[in-house]
C-alpha positions as CSV (number, residue, x, y, z in Angstrom):
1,X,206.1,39.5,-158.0
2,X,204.4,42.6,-157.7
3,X,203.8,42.9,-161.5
4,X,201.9,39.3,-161.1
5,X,199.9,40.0,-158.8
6,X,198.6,43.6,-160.2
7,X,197.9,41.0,-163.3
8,X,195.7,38.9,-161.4
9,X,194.0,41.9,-159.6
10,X,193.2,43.4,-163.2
11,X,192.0,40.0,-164.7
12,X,190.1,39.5,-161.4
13,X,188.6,43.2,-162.3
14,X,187.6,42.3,-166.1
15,X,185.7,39.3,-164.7
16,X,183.9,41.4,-162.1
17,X,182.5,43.9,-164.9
18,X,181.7,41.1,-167.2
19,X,179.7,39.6,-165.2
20,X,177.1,40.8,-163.0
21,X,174.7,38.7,-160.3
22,X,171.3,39.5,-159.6
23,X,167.9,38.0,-158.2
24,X,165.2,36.5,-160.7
25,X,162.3,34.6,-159.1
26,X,164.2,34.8,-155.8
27,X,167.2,32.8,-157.6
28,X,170.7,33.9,-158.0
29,X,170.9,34.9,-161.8
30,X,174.7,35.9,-163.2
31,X,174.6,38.3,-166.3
32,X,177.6,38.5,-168.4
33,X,178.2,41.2,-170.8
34,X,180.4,38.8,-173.0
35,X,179.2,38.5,-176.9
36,X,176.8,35.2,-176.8
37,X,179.0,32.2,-177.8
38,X,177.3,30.4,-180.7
39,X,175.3,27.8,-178.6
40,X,173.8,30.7,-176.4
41,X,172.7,31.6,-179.8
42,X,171.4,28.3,-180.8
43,X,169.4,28.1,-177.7
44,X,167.9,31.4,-177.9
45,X,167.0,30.8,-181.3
46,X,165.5,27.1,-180.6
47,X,163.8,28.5,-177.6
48,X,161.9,31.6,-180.1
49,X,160.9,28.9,-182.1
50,X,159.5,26.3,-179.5
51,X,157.4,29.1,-178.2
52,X,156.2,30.0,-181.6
53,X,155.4,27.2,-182.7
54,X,153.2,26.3,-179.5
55,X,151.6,29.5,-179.8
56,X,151.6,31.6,-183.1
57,X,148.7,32.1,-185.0
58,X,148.9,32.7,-188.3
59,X,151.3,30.1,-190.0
60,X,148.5,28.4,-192.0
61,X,147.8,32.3,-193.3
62,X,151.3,32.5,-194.3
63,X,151.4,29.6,-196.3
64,X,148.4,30.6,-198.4
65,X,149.2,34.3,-198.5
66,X,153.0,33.8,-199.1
67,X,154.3,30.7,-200.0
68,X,155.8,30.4,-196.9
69,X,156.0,27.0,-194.4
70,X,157.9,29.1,-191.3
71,X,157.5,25.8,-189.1
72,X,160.2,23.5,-192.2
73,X,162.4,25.8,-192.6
74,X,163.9,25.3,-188.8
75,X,167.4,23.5,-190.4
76,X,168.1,26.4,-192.9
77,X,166.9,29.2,-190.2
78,X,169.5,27.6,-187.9
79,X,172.5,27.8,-190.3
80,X,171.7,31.9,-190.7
81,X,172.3,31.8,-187.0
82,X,175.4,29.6,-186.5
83,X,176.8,32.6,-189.1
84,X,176.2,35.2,-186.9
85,X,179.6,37.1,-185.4
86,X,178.0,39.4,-183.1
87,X,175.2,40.3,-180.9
88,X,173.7,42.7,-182.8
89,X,174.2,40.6,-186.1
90,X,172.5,38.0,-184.1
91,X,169.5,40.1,-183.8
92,X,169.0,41.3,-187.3
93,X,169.5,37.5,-188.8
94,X,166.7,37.0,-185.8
95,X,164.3,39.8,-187.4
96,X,165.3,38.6,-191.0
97,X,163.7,35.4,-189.7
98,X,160.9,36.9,-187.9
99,X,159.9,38.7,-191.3
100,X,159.5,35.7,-192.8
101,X,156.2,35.3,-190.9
102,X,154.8,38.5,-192.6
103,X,153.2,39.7,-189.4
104,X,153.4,43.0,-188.2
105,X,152.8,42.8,-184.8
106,X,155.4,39.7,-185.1
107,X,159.1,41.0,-184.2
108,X,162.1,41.8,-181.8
109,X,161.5,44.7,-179.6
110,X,164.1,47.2,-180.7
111,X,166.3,48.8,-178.7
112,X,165.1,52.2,-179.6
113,X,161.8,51.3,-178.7
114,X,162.2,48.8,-175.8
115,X,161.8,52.8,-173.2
116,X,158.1,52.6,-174.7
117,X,157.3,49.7,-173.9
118,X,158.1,49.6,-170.9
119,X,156.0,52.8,-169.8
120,X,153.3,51.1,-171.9
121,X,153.9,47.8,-169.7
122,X,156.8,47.7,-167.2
123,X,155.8,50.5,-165.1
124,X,154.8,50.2,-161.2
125,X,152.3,52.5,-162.7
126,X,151.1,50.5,-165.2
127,X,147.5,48.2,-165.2
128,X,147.2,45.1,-163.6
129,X,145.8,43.6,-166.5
130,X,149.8,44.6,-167.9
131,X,151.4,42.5,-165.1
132,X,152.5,39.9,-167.8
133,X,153.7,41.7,-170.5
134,X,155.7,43.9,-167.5
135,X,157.4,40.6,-166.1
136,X,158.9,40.1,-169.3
137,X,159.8,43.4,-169.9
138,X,161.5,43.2,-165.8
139,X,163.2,40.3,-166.1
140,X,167.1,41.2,-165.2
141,X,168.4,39.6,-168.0
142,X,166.4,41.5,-170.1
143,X,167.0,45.2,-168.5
144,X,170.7,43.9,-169.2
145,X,170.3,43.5,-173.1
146,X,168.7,47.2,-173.2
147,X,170.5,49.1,-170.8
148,X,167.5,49.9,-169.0
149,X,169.2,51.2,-165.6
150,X,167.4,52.0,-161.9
151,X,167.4,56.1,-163.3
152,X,165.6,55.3,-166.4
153,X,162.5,53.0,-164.5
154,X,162.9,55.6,-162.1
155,X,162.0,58.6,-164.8
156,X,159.1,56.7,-165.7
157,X,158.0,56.0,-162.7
158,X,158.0,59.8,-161.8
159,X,156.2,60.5,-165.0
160,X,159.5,62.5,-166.2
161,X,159.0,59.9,-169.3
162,X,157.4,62.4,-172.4
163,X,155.5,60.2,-175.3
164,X,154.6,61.7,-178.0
165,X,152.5,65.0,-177.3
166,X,151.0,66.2,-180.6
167,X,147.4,65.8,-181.1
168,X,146.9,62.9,-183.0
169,X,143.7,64.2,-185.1
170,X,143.1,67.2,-187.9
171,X,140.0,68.7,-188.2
172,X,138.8,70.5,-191.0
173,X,135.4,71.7,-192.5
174,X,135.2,71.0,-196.8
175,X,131.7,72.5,-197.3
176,X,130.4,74.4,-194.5
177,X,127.3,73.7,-193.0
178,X,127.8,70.2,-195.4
179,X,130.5,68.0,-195.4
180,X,133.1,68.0,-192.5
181,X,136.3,66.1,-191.9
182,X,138.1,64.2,-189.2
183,X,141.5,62.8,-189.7
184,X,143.0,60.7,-187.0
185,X,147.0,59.9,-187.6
186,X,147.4,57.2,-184.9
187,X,144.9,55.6,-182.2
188,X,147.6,57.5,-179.1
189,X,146.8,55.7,-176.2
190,X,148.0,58.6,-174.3
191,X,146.4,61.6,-176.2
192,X,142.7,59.8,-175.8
193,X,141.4,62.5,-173.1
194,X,143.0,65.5,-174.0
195,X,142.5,64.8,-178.1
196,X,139.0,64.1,-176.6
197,X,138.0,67.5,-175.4
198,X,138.9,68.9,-178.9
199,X,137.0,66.1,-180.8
200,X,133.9,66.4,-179.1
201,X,134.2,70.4,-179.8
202,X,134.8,69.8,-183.4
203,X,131.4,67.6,-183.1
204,X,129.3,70.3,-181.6
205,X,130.4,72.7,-184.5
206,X,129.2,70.1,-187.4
207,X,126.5,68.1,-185.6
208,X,124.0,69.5,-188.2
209,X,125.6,68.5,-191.2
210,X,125.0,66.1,-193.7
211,X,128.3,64.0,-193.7
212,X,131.4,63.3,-191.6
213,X,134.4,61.8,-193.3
214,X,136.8,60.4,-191.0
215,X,140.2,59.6,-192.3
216,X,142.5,56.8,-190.8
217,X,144.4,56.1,-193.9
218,X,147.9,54.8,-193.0
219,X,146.7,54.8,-189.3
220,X,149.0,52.0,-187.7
221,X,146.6,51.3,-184.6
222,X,147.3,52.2,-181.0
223,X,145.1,52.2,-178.3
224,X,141.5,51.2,-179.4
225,X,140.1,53.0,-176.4
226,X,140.6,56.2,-178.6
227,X,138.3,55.3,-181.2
228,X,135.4,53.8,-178.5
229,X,135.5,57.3,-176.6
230,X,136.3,59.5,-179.0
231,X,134.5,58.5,-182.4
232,X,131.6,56.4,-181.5
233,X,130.7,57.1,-177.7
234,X,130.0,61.1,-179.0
235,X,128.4,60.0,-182.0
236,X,126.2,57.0,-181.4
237,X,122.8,57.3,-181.2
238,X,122.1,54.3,-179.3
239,X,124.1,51.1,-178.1
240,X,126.3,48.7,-180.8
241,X,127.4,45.8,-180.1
242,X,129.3,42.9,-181.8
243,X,131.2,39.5,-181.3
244,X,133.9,38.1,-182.7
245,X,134.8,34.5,-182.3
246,X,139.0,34.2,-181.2
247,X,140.9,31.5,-181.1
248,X,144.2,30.4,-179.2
249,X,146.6,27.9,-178.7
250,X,149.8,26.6,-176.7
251,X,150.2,27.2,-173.2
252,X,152.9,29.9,-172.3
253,X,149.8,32.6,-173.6
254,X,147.4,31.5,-171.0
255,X,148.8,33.8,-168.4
256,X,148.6,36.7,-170.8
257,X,145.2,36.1,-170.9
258,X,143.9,35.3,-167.4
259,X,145.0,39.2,-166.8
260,X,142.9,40.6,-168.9
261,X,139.7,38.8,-167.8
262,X,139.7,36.5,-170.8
263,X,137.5,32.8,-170.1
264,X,138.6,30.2,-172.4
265,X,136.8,27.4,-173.9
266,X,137.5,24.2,-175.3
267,X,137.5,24.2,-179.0
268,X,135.1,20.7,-178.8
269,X,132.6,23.0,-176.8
270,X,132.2,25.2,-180.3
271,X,128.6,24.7,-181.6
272,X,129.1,22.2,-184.8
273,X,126.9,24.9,-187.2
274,X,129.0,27.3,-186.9
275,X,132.5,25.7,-187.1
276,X,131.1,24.6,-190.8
277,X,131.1,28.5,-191.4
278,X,134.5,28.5,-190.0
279,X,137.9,28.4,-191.8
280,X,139.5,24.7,-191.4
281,X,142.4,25.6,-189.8
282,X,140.7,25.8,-186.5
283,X,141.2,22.6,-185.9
284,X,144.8,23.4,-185.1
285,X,143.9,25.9,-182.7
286,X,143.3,24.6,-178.3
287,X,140.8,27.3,-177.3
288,X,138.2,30.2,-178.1
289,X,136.5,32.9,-176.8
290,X,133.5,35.1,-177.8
291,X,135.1,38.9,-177.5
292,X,131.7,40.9,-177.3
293,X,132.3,44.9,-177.4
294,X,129.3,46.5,-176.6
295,X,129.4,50.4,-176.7
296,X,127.0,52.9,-175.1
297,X,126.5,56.3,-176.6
298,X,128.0,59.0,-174.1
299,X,126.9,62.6,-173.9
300,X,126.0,62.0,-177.8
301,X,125.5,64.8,-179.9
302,X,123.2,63.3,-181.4
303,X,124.7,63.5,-185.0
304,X,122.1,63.2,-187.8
305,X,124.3,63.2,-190.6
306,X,126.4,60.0,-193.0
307,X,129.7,59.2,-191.3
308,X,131.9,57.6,-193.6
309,X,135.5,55.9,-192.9
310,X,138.1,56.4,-195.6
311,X,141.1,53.2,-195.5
312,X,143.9,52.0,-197.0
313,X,145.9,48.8,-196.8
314,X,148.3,50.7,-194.3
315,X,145.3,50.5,-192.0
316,X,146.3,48.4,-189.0
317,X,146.2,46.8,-185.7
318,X,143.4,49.0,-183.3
319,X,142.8,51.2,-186.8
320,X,142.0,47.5,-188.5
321,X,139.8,47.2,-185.5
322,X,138.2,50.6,-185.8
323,X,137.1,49.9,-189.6
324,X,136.1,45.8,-189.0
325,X,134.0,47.4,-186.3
326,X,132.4,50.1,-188.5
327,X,132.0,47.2,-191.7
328,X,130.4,44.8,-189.3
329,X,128.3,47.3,-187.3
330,X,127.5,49.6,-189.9
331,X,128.5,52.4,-187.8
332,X,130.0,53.9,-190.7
333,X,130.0,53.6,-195.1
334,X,133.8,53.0,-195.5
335,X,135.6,54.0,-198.6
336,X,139.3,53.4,-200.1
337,X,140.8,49.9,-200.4
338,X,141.1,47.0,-198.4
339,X,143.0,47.3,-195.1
340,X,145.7,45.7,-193.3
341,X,144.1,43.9,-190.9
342,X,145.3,41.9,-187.5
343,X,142.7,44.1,-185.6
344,X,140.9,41.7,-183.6
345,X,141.9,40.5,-179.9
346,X,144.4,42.1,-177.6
347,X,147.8,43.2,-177.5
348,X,150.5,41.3,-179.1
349,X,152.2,38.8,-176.3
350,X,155.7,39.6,-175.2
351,X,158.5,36.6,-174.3
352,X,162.3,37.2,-173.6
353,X,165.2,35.0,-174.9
354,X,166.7,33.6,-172.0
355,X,170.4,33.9,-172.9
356,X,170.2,37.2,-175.1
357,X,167.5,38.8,-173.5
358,X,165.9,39.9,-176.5
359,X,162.1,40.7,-176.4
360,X,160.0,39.3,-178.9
361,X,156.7,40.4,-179.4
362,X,154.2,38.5,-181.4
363,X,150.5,37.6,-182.8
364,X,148.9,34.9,-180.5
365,X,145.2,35.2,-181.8
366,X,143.2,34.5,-184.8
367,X,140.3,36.3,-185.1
368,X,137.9,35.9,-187.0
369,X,135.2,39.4,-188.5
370,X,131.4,39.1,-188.6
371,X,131.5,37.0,-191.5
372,X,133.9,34.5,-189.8
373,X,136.6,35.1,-192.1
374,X,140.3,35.5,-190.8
375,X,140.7,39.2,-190.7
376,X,144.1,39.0,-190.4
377,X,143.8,37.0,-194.1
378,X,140.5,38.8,-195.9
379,X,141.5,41.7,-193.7
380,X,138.4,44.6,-193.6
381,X,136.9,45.0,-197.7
382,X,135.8,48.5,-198.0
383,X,132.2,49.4,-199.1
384,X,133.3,51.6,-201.9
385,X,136.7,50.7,-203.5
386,X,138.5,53.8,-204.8
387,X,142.0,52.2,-206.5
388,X,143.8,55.2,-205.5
389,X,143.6,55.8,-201.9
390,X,146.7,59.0,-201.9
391,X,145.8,61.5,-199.1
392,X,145.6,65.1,-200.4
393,X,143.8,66.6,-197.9
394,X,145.4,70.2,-198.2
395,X,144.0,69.7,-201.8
396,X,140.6,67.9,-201.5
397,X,140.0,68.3,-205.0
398,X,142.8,65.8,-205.4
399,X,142.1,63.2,-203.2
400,X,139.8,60.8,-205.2
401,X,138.0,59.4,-201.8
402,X,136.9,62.5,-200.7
403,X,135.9,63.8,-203.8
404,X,133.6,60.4,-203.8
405,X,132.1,61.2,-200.5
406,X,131.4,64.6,-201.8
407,X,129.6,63.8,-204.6
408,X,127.6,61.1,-203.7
């Protein structure tokens, strides 16, 4: 008897850890730690793609640029995840699939990467205009899936989270009292003020000289705020401003976009002239807004010289947004080849898988360059194309786009 009931006491304990309850929207939500059964996985998976499909923007790109109709292949998608044995095999086949949209900023938040986020996002801390990315990123289920406990939130919270603290620029004269040089390895939303202070020093040093290169080749993007203060508030010599048309569609972004301030407009409200200088696929899309950026010179040094912008195609994301706003400005004379693009509009949305918890983050805008071309499509043409764009900036004498900028 006793050796029953010490069996039911430690089944009774298995259960207990297995599954946990807490509150979601003031509801009672259990969370099991057992592997997802095959129909969890099935609706996760159907749930990713209703979303997607309501929302995503660039299928119609993918189709021309790839070969690729995401939206038909729902029945052969499906099979990849009924063969799934695990959870984390149930991710990657998830991934796998996401690839096949050829998006960058299209994916499943890892679980390496999920503790940035969430200071980026989650954090009491963070901006108001965050609040719905940080819902997702709160949501029980999904603290679960990344074993995000009370300690780590807390450490954030207290500011004991450390991002990355290198200075995200190099600095470098060529010629003195001629040509100067500014490379800048990532757009680090969190380096912007101090990286700041050294920029504008490096300025003050070279404001008499003839040219500035600045070098963003295989800059991923970041914060776009870097390159407003720190490249063209100091160097402006009077205001710039430009618009991009963006457009949106489906109904679960909306929210996303009330926080930041964004006012959208009915696609029939779009002036006819202009949507006949508009790619077609439009039509497909619910909403639009003008995003103006208007930027003001700030304690400008009043720099005389040629500022030029050397790219590659590993330009992206708030670097793709730096160079489409130097091409369409003409802040700058950009030299290399033609970027990545997917630079225009605001973060990538966030949405959790309600039986996984998996976070997937993914492109909700098209936007559209000064030319009203797709940028994530044409993407940002330089002015000068140099066919090889490899970085030798120990050795300038080997790195064809400087050399350009040099001698011309």
């Amino acid at each position: 008897m006793k050796n029953k009931n010490k069996d039911i006491i430690i089944i009774l304990f298995m259960i207990l850890i297995l599954s946990v309850s807490c509150t979601k929207n003031n509801e009672t939500v259990n969370i099991s730690n057992e592997p997802l059964t095959i129909e969890e996985k099935i609706q996760d998976f159907e749930y990713m793609y209703d979303i997607l499909e309501d929302n995503y923007a660039f299928f119609w790109v993918n189709e021309r640029m790839h070969n690729i109709d995401w939206l038909s292949n729902k029945e052969e998608y499906t099979k990849r995840i009924k063969n799934t044995n695990s959870d984390e095999k149930f991710m990657q086949e998830l991934n796998n699939i996401l690839r096949d949209l050829n998006n960058g900023h299209t994916h499943i938040v890892s679980l390496d990467h999920f503790e940035w986020y969430y200071s980026a996002y989650g954090s009491k801390n963070s901006w108001k205009g965050n609040k719905p990315w940080g819902k997702v990123l709160n949501d029980p289920i999904v603290l679960n899936r990344y074993k995000f406990d009370t300690s780590k939130k807390e450490a954030i919270e207290s500011g004991e989270y450390i991002a990355n603290s290198e200075a995200a620029f190099k600095r470098d004269v060529l010629i003195p009292g001629k040509v100067a040089y500014l490379a800048i390895k990532s757009m680090n939303g969190d380096r912007i003020e101090e990286d700041g202070k050294m920029i504008r020093e490096f300025y003050e040093e070279i404001k008499d000289y003839e040219k500035l290169i600045i070098d963003i080749r295989n800059n991923g993007g970041g914060n776009d705020y870097y390159w407003q203060k720190n490249v063209i508030e100091p160097l402006a010599s009077e205001t710039i401003s430009i618009d991009n048309y963006i457009f949106t569609r489906g109904d679960y972004s909306k929210t996303f976009y009330k926080a930041r301030g964004i006012k959208l407009k009915k696609l029939k409200n779009l002036d006819e002239n202009l949507v006949k200088k508009m790619p077609s696929e439009i039509d497909k899309f619910d909403n639009y807004y003008i995003s103006n950026l208007t930027i003001k010179p700030k304690d400008s040094i009043d720099f005389k010289g040629k500022v030029y912008l050397l790219v590659n195609e590993r330009v992206y994301s708030s670097a793709e947004g730096f160079a489409s706003f130097c091409k369409t400005s003409g802040f700058a004379t950009l030299v290399g080849e033609t970027t990545g693009g997917d630079g225009i509009g605001i973060d990538p949305l966030l949405f959790s898988l309600p039986n996984s918890g998996y976070v997937i983050r993914f492109a909700s805008l098209l936007g559209l360059d000064g030319n009203f071309n797709i940028n994530d499509e044409i993407k940002t043409v330089p002015d000068i194309i140099i066919e090889d764009t490899t970085q030798f900036t120990h050795i300038p004498e080997s790195d064809k786009c400087i050399q350009y900028v040099i001698n011309n």
